[in-house]
C-alpha positions in Angstrom: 164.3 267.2 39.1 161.7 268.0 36.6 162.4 268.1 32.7 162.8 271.4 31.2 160.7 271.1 28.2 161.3 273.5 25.4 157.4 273.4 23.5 157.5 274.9 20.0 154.5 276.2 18.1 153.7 273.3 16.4 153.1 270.9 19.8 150.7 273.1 20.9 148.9 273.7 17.0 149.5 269.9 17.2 146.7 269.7 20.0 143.9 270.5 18.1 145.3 268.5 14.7 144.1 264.8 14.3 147.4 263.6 13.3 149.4 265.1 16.1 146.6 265.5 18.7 147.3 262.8 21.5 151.1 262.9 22.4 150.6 266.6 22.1 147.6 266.4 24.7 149.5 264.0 26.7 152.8 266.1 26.9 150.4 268.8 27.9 148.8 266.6 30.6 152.2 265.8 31.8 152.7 270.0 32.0 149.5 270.6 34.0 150.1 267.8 36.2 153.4 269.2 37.4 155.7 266.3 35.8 157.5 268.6 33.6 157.9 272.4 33.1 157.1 273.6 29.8 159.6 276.1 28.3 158.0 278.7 25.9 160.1 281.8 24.6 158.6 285.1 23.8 159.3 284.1 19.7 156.9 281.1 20.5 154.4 283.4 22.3 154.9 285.9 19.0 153.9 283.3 16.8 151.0 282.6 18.7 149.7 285.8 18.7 147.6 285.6 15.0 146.6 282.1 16.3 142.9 280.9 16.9 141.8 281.6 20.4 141.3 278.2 21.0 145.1 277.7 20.4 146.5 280.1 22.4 144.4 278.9 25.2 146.1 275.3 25.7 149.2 277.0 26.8 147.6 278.7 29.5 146.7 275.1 31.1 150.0 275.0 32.4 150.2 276.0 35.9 152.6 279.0 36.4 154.7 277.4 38.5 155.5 274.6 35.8 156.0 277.3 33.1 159.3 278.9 32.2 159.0 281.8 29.9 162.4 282.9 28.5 163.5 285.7 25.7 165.3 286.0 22.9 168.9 287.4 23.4 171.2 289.3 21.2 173.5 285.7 22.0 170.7 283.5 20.9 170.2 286.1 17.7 173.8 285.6 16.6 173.6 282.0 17.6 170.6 281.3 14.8 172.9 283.6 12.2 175.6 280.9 12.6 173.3 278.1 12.3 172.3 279.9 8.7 176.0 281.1 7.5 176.9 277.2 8.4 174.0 275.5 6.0 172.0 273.7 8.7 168.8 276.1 8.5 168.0 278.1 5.1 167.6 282.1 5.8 163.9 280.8 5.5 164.1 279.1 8.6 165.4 281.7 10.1 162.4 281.6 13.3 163.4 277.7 13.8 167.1 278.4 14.2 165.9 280.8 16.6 163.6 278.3 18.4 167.0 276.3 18.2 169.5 278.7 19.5 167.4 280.2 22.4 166.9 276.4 23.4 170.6 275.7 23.3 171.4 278.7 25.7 168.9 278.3 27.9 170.2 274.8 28.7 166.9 272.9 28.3 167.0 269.2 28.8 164.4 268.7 25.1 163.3 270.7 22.7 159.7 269.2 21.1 158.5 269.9 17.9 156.2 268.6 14.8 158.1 269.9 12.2 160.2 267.1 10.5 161.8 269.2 7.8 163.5 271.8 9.4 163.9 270.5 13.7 163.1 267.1 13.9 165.2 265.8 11.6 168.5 263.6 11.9 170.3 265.6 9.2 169.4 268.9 11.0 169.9 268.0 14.1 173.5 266.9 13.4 173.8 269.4 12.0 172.8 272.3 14.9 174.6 270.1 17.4 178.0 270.7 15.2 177.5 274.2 15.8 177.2 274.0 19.0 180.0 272.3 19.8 182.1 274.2 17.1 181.2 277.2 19.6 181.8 275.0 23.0 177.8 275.1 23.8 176.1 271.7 24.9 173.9 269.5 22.4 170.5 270.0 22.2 168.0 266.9 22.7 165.7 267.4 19.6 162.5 265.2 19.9 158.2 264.5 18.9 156.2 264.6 22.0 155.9 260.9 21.3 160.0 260.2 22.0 159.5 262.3 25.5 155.9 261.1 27.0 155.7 258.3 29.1 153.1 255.7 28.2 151.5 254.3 30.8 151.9 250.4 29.5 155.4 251.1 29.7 155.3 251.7 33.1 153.2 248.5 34.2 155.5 246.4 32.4 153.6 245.8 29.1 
């Protein structure tokens, strides 16, 4: 079964910046090759919207059939409101608890991301995944496109 990938805003940004430009590529390589299905909610494709061109363009190298698009729910909406009355995300981060709660719900098996101070971060992810379980919903796996490519080395046995 392939991986269901949950791709925030800054992966995809992240394939046109020098820092975060090759696991980003390579994640999307992995997408158009059909080794995982990339996950992208309509609050992603929001966000998107004021982007360059040439950014909203990498998401369209996914095939259709290895993209899921999913929505924003009231559930997910009340879900990112507990993540903010708790402490774990600022009413600031309000979008990124979103990103966070419509990847809970929709039962993805990662959630990728670039930004270290409010998602990828050990402290916050704790954090979100006590909610979650306070509220009898599964953790969420919280990672860089680096923790969730394979590298091809590995695989040869270097």
């Amino acid at each position: 079964m392939k991986a269901r990938i949950y791709t925030d805003t800054s992966v995809i940004g992240g394939c046109l910046e020098k820092e975060f430009k090759e696991p980003s590529v390579r994640l999307f390589e992995w997408f158009e090759q059909g080794r995982a299905i990339i996950v992208v909610s309509d609050l992603t494709l929001l966000e998107l919207q004021n982007s360059p061109e040439e950014v909203q363009e990498i998401l369209n190298k996914a095939p259709a059939g290895y993209r899921e698009d999913i929505e924003m729910t009231d559930e997910a909406a009340d879900l990112a409101e507990k993540y903010i009355r708790e402490g774990v995300a600022g009413k600031a981060q309000k979008v990124d608890a979103q990103h966070i709660a419509i990847a809970t719900l929709s039962r993805v098996d990662v959630l990728v991301s670039w930004n270290f101070r409010h998602i990828v971060n050990l402290t916050k992810i704790r954090g979100y995944n006590s909610v979650n379980m306070r509220y009898g919903l599964p953790s969420l796996e919280i990672r860089t496109p680096v923790e969730v490519i394979e590298y091809e080395e590995e695989k040869k046995g270097i």
